[in-house]
C-alpha positions in Angstrom: -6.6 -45.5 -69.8 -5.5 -48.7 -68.5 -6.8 -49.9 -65.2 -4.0 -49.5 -62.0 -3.1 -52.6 -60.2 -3.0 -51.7 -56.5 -2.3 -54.2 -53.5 -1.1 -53.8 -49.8 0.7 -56.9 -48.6 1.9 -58.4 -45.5 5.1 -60.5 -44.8 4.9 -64.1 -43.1 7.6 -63.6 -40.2 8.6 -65.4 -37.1 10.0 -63.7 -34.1 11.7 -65.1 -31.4 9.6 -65.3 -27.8 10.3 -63.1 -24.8 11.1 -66.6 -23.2 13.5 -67.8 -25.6 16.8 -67.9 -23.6 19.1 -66.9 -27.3 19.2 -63.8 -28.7 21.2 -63.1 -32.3 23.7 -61.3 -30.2 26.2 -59.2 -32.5 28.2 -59.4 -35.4 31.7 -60.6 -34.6 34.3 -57.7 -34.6 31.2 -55.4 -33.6 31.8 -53.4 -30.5 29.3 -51.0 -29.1 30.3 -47.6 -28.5 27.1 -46.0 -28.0 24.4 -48.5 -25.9 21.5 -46.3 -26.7 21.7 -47.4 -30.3 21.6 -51.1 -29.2 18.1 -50.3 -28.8 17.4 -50.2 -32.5 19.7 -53.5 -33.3 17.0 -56.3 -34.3 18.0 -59.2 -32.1 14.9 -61.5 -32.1 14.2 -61.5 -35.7 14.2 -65.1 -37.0 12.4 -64.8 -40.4 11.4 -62.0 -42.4 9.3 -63.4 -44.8 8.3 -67.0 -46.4 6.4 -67.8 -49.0 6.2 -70.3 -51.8 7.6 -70.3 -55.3 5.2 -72.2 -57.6 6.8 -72.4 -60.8 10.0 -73.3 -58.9 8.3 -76.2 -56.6 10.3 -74.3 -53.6 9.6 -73.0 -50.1 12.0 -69.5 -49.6 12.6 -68.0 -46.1 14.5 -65.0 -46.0 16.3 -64.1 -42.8 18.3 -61.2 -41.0 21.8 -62.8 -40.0 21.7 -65.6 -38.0 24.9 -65.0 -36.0 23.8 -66.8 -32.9 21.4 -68.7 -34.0 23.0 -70.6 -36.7 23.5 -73.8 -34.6 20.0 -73.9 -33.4 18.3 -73.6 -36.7 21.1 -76.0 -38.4 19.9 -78.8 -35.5 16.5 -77.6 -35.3 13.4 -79.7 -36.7 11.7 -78.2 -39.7 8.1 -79.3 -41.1 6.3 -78.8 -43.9 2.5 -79.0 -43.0 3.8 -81.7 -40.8 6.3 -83.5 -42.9 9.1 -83.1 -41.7 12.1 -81.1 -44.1 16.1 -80.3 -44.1 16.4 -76.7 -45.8 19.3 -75.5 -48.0 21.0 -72.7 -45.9 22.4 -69.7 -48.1 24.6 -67.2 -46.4 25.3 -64.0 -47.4 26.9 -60.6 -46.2 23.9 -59.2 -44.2 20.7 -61.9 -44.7 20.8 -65.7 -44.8 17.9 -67.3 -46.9 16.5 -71.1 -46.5 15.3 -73.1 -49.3 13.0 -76.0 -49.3 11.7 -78.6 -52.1 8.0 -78.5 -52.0 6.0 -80.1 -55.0 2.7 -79.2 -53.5 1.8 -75.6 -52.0 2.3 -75.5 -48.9 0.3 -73.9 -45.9 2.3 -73.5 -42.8 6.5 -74.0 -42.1 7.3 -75.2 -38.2 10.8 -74.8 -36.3 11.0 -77.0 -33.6 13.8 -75.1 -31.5 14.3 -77.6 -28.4 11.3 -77.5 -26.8 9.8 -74.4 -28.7 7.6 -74.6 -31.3 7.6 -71.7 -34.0 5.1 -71.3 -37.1 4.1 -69.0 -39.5 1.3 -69.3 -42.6 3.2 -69.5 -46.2 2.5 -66.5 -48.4 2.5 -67.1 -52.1 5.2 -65.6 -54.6 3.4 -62.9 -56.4 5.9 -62.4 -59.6 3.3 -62.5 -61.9 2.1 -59.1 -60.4 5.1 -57.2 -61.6 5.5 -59.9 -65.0 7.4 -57.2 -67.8 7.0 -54.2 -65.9 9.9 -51.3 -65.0 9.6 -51.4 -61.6 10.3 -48.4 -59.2 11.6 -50.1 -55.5 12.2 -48.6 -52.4 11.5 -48.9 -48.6 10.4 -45.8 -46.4 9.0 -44.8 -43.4 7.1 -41.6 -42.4 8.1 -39.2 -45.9 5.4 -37.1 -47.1 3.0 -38.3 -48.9 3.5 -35.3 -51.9 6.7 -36.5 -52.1 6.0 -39.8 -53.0 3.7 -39.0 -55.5 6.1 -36.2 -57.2 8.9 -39.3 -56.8 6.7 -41.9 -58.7 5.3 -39.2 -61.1 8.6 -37.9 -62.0 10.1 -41.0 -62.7 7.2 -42.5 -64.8 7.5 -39.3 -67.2 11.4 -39.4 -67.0 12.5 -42.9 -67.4 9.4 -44.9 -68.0 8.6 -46.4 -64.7 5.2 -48.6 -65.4 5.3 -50.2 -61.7 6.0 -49.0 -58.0 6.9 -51.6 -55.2 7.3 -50.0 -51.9 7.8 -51.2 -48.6 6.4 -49.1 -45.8 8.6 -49.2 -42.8 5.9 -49.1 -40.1 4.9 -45.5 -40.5 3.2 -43.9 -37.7 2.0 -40.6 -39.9 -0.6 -42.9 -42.1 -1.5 -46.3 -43.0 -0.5 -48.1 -45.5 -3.8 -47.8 -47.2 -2.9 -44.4 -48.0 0.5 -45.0 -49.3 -1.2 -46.9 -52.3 -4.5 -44.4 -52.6 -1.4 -41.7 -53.4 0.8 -44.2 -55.7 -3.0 -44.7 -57.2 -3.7 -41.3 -58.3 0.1 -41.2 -60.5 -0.8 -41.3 -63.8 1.1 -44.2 -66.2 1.6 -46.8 -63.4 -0.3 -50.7 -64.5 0.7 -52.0 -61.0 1.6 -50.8 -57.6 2.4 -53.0 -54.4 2.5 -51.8 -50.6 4.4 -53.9 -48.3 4.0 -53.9 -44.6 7.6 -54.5 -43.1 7.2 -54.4 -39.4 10.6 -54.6 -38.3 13.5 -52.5 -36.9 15.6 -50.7 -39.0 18.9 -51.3 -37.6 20.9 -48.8 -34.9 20.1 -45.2 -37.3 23.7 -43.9 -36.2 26.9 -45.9 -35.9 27.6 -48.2 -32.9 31.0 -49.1 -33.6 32.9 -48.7 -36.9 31.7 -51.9 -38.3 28.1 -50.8 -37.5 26.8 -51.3 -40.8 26.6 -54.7 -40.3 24.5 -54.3 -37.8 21.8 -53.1 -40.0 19.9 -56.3 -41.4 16.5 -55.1 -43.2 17.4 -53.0 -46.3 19.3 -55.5 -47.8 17.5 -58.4 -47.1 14.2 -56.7 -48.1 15.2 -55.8 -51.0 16.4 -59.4 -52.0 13.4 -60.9 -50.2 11.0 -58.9 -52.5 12.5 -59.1 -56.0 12.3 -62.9 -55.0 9.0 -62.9 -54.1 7.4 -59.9 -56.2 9.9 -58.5 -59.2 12.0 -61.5 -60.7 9.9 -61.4 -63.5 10.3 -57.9 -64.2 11.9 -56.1 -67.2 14.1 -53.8 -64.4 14.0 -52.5 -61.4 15.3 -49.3 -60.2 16.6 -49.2 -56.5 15.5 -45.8 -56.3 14.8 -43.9 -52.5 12.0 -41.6 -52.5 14.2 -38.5 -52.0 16.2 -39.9 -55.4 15.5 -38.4 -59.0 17.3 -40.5 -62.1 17.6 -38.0 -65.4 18.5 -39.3 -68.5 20.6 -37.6 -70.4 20.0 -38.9 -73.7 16.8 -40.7 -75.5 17.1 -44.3 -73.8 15.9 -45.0 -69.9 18.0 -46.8 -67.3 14.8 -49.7 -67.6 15.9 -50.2 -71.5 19.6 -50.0 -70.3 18.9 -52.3 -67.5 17.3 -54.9 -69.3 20.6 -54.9 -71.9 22.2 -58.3 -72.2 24.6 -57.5 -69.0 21.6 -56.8 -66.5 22.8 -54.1 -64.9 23.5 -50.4 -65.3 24.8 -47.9 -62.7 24.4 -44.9 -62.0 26.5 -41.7 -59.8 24.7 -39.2 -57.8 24.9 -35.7 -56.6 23.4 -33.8 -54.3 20.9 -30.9 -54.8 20.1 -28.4 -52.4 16.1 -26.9 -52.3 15.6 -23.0 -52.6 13.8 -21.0 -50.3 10.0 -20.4 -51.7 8.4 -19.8 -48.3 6.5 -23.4 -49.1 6.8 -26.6 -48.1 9.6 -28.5 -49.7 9.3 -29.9 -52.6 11.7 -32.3 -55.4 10.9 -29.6 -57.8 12.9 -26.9 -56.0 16.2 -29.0 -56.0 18.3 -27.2 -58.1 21.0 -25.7 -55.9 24.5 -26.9 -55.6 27.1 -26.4 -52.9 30.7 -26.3 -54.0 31.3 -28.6 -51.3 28.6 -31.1 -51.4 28.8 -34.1 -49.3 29.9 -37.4 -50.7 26.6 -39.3 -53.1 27.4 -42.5 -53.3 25.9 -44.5 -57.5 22.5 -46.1 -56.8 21.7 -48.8 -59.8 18.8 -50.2 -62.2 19.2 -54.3 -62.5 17.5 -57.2 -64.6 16.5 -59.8 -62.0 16.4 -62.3 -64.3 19.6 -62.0 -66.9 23.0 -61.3 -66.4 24.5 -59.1 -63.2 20.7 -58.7 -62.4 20.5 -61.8 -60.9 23.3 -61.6 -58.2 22.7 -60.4 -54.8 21.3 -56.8 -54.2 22.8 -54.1 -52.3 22.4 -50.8 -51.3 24.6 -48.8 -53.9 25.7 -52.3 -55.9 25.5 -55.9 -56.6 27.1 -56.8 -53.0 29.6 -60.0 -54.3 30.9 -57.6 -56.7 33.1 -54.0 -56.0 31.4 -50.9 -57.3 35.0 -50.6 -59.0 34.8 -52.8 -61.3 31.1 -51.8 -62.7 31.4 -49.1 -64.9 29.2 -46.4 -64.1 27.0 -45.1 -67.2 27.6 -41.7 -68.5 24.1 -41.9 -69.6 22.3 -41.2 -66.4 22.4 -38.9 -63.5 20.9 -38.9 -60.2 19.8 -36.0 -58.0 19.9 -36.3 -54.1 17.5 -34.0 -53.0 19.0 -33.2 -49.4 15.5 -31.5 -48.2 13.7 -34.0 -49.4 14.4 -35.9 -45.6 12.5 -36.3 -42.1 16.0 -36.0 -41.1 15.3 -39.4 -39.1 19.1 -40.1 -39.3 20.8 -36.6 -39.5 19.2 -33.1 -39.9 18.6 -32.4 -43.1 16.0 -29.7 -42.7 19.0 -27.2 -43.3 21.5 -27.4 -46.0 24.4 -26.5 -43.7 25.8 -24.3 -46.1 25.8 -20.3 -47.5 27.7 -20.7 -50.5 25.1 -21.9 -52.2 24.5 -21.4 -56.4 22.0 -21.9 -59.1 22.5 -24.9 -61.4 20.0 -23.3 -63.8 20.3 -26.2 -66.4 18.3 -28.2 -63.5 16.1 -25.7 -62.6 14.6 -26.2 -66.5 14.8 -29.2 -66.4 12.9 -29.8 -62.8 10.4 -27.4 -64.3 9.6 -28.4 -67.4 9.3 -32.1 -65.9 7.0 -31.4 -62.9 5.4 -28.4 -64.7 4.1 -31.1 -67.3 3.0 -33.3 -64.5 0.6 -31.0 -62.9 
């Protein structure tokens, strides 16, 4: 059996100082309905992560919005282990990203904001990690660790997963040490990755109606790390741990994925646990409401070919509208709604007595997870 890969990692980030008189401040057309959410609105974020790109002679930055301080980094001085540098701003819908030419590696990146000086070390892009390799990615914070084990297990039996990537949102329940000791223990996978990503979420309920713009970190993390970690993969599946991707022929969404158009999407439904008097488990997904709630497509992408290589968003590429990407027959996802530490809404109930047996699922959850153990 082939040896597992396993690393934790940390990010290279730069926050702005208690003393710094600017803050982000919000999104324009933003207004704040609820101020207790403000609390979790990231407003002293400069960079997420930096690191250098060997093979492309480049030093990346990737960045939450920089609303108000776009004019201070666009007149700030940037150095390069002391040389000094103009980066090429890139703006998208929720992250902004700066580029620099750098023919030698780097060891440290400098802002000189007025008459504050801030650094960080340069990590190194780590593509070669993930190099071939269907890549499972998500972020999460706090979910059992059975569940990510019976997440990566499934989907390495299922659809072929050979890699895990997962960002740990600064759990408080373990360490991140024992996010990859479970991941480690999943048959199949060649290489797993832990990420530490110490940063704020975003307000978890809605502020205003615009409030999704408020909420910086999913989107650029997920761009910031198939940068820096997957571009070199076969395909990667943005897959949450409470997500399970069936296939409903021979082919997986990784072999789809990696097609000449990049990019395969996928709908969703949601799933409902039945009572067994145990803890909750994926496996016991396999009720269905006649009025489920609304499950948005989640999606498998090439980074390096075709649609793969625009920019990555939660349920889609985000310059493109979910219209206009067929959505594959091929697939299905399953939602599991228990499968939650109901950190946003409670989930520990399914809110509903009309529920029935999809017993098609119920095989198919048990022949899968029966094979597993």
């Amino acid at each position: 059996m082939a040896e597992t890969r396993g690393q934790i990692f940390d990010l290279s980030s730069i926050r702005i100082p208690d003393s710094f008189p600017e803050r982000r401040g919000l999104p324009q057309g933003v207004q704040v309905a609820d101020e207790a959410q403000l609390i979790g609105y990231d407003d002293t974020t400069l960079i997420y992560d930096c690191f250098y790109s060997h093979d492309r002679r480049t030093l990346v930055a990737y960045l939450p919005k920089m609303l108000n301080f776009a004019p201070i980094l666009e007149s700030a001085a940037f150095r390069i282990d002391g040389r000094r540098e103009t980066p090429k701003i890139t703006r998208t819908r929720l992250f902004d990203r700066l580029t620099f030419p750098a023919a030698t590696v780097p060891q440290c990146l400098e802002i000189q904001l007025g008459d504050t000086t801030l650094s960080c070390q340069v990590a190194s892009e780590m593509s070669e990690l993930f190099a071939g390799q269907n890549c499972l990615y998500s972020i999460q914070k706090d979910q059992e660790l059975t569940w990510i084990r019976d997440w990566a297990e499934f989907h390495v039996q299922e659809q072929g997963a050979t890699a895990v990537l997962l960002c740990d949102n600064a759990s408080t329940r373990y360490r991140p040490s024992d996010v990859l000791n479970t991941l480690g223990r999943v048959t199949g996978l060649k290489t797993i990755a832990v990420v530490n990503v110490p940063f704020s979420w975003g307000p978890a309920k809605g502020i205003s109606k615009r409030h999704g713009r408020t909420k910086f970190l999913q989107v650029a993390m997920m761009n910031a790390m198939r940068d820096r970690f997957l571009r070199k993969a076969r395909a990667v599946l943005n897959c949450d741990v409470d997500e399970l991707f069936f296939r409903r022929g021979l082919a997986n969404c990784f072999d789809q994925a990696a097609g000449p158009i990049g990019f395969v999407a996928m709908n969703g439904a949601w799933r409902f646990a039945a009572s067994t008097g145990q803890p909750v488990r994926h496996a016991d997904h396999w009720m269905e409401s006649p009025n489920p709630p609304s499950c948005a497509p989640k999606y498998c992408a090439a980074p390096a070919h075709g649609l793969g290589r625009l920019t990555w968003g939660i349920h889609g590429l985000e310059p493109i509208s979910r219209r206009l990407v067929p959505v594959s027959k091929k697939f299905q996802m399953i939602h599991c709604r228990n499968i939650s530490n109901s950190w946003k809404v409670d989930r520990t109930s399914s809110g509903t007595t009309d529920l029935t047996a999809d017993e098609g699922l119920r095989r198919k959850l048990h022949t899968i997870f029966t094979a597993q153990s």
